[in-house]
Phi, psi and omega in degrees: 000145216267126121303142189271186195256135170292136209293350191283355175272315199305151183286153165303111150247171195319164174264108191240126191253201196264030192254359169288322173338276167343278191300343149279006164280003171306329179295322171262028181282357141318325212190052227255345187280333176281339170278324172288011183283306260228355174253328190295293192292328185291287194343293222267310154324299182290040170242300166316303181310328163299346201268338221269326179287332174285346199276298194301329227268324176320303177324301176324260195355299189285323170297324188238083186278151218233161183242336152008173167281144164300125202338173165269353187222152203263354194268128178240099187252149177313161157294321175283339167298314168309316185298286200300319183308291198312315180284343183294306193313307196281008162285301186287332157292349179262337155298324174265026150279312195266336155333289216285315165311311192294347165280338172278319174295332200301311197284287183332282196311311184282329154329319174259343180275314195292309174318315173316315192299314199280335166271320178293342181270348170293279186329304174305334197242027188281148167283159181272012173302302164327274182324329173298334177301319197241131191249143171327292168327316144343264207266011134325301211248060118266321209280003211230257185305327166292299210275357192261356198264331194287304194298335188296292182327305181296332194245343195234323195258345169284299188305326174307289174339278203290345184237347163284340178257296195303292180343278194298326169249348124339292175310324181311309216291300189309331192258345148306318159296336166275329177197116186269281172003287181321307176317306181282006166269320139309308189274354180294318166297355193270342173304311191288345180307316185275328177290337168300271211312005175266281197305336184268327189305315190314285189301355184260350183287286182312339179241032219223298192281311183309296185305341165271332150316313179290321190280336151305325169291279198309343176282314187297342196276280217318311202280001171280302207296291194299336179254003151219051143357281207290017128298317157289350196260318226243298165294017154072353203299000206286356188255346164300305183307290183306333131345281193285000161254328120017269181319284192304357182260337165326264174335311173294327175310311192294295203269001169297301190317304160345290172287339179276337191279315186319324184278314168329291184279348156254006150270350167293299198301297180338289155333294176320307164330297185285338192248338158292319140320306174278353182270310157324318168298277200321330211259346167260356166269356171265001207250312189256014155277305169295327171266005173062052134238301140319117138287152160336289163335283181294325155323306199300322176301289201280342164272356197261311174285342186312290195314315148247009119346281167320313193298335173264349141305321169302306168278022172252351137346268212294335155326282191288315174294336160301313200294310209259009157253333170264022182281331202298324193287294147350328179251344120353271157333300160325283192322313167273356157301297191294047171238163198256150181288153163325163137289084192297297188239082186300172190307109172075017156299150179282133195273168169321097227196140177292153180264193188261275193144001213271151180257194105204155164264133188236078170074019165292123159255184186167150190214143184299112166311328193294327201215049171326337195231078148218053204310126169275269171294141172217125189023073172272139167241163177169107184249173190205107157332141135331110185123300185300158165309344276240150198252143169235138165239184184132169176280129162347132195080359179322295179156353197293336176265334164328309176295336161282318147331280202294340172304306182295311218077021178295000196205145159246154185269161185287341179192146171102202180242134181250165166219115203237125196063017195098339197249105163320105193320324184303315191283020181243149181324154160264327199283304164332317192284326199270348173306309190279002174235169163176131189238168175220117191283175178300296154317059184299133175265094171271144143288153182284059189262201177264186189294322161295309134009273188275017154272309190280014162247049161273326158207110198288133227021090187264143189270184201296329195287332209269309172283351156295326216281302171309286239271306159326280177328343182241013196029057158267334168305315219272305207253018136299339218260343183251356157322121182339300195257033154058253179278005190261352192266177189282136177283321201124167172274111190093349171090026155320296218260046183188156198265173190299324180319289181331282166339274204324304174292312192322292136011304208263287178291021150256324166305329164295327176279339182247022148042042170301132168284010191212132196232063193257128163219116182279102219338096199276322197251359193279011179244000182268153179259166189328295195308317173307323177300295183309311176299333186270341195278340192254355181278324181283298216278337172267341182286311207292358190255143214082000173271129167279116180224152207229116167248122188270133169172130193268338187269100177304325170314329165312313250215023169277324189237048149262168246242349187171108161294124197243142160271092196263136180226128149082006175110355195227169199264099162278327206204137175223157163134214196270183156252035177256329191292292191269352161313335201247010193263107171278105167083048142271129190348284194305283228289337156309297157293352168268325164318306173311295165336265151321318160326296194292285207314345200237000000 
């Protein structure tokens, strides 16, 4: 099970204020002109809308003649006069309703696909330092849950915002011109009103971020789980998995509730508030009415705005708590935009180009970030001609895939030098350097394409020809060729549906199609059966020559006609040469494992 990094190593984060409000409109500067159209058309709708309480509160007026104080206005228009304005307004508010939405989802929508894109090309270009850190799942459900939470917002809590403000403030405005008295009897609740809802949104933020933590955790389960299936299974574990995701959805769950009773209760107060308000309105406008300073017309008017008013102060509760889950998400997304990428083309790199091939390592160490007071390598040297073999042997945990590590650059070392062709590898492009290897790990990854897929993706687009020429070569053509749907059929997710042998030449024929000057295989052949073995062993002995290649392998028998054997123990090179060499070192490692071998093997 993956440990997280204790919270007291995580970086300090930023501190986010109302000025991230701001900053999510950044997102949509692509597509900034359809989006201010669309703030343009909601105004002018909620501008019909406003209109919508004088056209009733006139309708009254006219409809009811009243013995009152006399309108505030000189306009007597017919009823049917009336009439026909309220249905022209809700026509046309309901066309720049629908503009305006579908322009806002449009922007909204291509806006979080664009983000997607652009946090999944971060991520692919995070160093593996990062991945130590960080569990898949994790960052499954920011590119998922965070941004799908970021598009509610660009589509659903901005237009909400922005019709909820004209509503309110609007609303102000109209029922002080009709009776600044009346108003000020409204407006008089709205201070305590707003400050609960300033003080529960800040606790519905914070506990909106926790719950998005938590819900980050259980996708890692699922994505642990689902991905090592047949472990779980081979062990009987399936009442475990479920416990342990259990557990984790529990804890979200604990802390959803929280926050829904907090969000619960301050929208009960509000309401109470607001409807508490308007029985107050009602019950001193009618006291002024009875006294002929309000008309039938202007009540009716001044309660239609009471209302919305109140609807926009209520819904800025739910407002403001959207606002303050997608800061929290937002500031997630932020956090992994900003971490930093490998360095592809440092200052004054060399354009692409092939290499010789030649390596060497000079006094390199090196420790894992994770485990800093742990040396994996300790002052290793260790060179490899253009061309040459060379086989690392050792016991587990030595240092031997640290050392193909540090050749891709997935990692750098804490002290010496690696050098290719002469030149320190930090200075040569990395998409070069790594254009120029391939490798096939012990452990093959297929994706879930079809089987040509995953060969041409050693070097994507290769033509068909090119990828038979690999598959022959890696002898792989003979058991494609009897698949129903040949290269077209499906591996499966991860290559389920092909055996470990199979997987492995596929492995073999994408490394090949991609024609490396450097070759590493990381016991490349330990998933094969004799027979299978023997075909890659005679295929690898015509491929691998002009190549430099670095070969892992716990079975010796692999590993007789390389060009040179390095023995690594404790992080360091102990014993090089053939095997005819070290075999012949009386109580030396290798020959002691090869005994051992060879021994068990008879």
């Amino acid at each position: 099970m993956t440990v997280e990094p204790s919270p007291a190593a995580a970086p300090a984060r930023p501190k986010i204020d109302l000025g991230e409000i701001a900053g999510l409109f950044s997102y949509v500067r692509p597509w900034r002109g359809r989006f201010i159209l669309s703030i343009v058309a909601l105004i002018v709708s909620m501008s019909f809308g406003l209109m919508f309480p004088v056209l009733v509160g006139r309708l009254m007026d006219v409809a009811i003649p009243t013995m009152a104080a006399p309108s505030l206005s000189s306009w007597h228009p017919t009823v049917n006069a009336v009439a026909l304005m309220l249905v022209g307004t809700l026509i046309l508010q309901s066309v720049l309703t629908f503009f305006y939405a579908y322009n806002f989802n449009f922007v909204g929508e291509n806006a979080v696909v664009r983000l997607r894109q652009q946090l999944y090309g971060t991520l692919l270009s995070l160093p593996m330092k990062f991945y130590g850190e960080h569990r898949v799942g994790e960052l499954t459900s920011r590119l998922s849950n965070d941004l799908t939470l970021l598009g509610d917002t660009l589509t659903g809590t901005v237009p909400q915002m922005l019709r909820q403000t004209m509503m309110l403030f609007g609303g102000l405005v109209a029922i002080i011109w009709i009776s600044p008295r009346l108003a000020l009897v409204m407006v008089s609740t709205f201070p305590v009103l707003m400050l609960v809802a300033v003080f529960m949104g800040r606790k519905v933020r914070k506990i909106s971020r926790e719950a998005q933590d938590r819900l980050a955790e259980s996708a890692t389960i699922i994505e642990e789980t689902l991905q090592g299936i047949a472990n779980v299974k081979a062990f009987t574990n399936e009442s475990f998995e479920v416990r342990r995701y259990g557990a984790g959805l529990h804890a979200y769950l604990q802390i959803t509730l929280s926050g829904v009773r907090r969000r619960a209760g301050l929208i009960s107060f509000i309401i109470l508030g607001i409807f508490g308000s308007i029985t107050l309105v009602m019950w001193y406008g009618a006291t002024l009415m009875q006294a002929g300073i309000l008309t039938h017309g202007q009540l009716t008017t001044f309660t239609l705005y009471t209302i919305f008013v109140g609807g926009g102060v209520s819904s800025f509760a739910e407002v403001f708590s959207q606002i303050q889950r997608t800061l929290g998400a937002n500031e997630r997304v932020r956090e992994l935009l900003a971490e930093t990428p490998e360095v592809s083309a440092p200052a004054g790199a060399s354009a692409g180009h092939r290499l010789a091939g030649g390596v060497r390592y000079e006094n390199v160490s090196f420790s894992y970030p994770s485990r800093a007071d742990l040396p994996v390598l300790r002052a290793l040297s260790l060179e490899a001609r253009p061309g040459e073999r060379i086989a690392l042997v050792g016991p587990s945990g030595a240092g031997k895939s640290t050392i193909v590590s540090l050749l891709l650059r997935f990692y750098e070392p804490d002290a010496g030098r690696l050098l290719l062709d002469g030149a320190d590898a930090r200075t040569l492009d990395l998409a070069a350097l790594r254009g120029n290897m391939a490798i096939v790990p012990q452990e093959v990854l297929l994706f879930g394409g079809s089987i040509r897929d995953n060969i041409g993706y050693g070097r994507p687009g290769s033509t068909e020809e090119e990828i038979l020429a690999a598959s022959r070569r890696a002898h792989c053509h003979e058991f494609i060729s009897r698949f129903p749907e040949g290269y077209d059929t499906l591996v499966g997710e991860r290559g389920v549906k092909l055996s470990g042998g199979q997987r492995q030449r596929i492995a073999i024929a994408r490394a090949l199609l991609k024609d490396p000057a450097i070759l590493i295989l990381d016991e490349a052949t330990s998933s094969l059966d004799s027979e299978s073995e023997a075909l890659i062993q005679e295929a690898l002995t015509e491929l691998l020559r002009g190549r430099t290649a670095f070969i892992i392998a716990h079975r010796l028998s692999t590993v007789r006609q390389c060009d040179r054997i390095c023995v690594i123990e404790n992080g360091s090179v102990t014993e090089s040469g053939t095997h005819a060499e070290l075999i012949a070192q009386v109580g030396g490692t290798y020959r002691r494992l090869a005994e051992l071998q060879f021994t068990a093997a008879t």
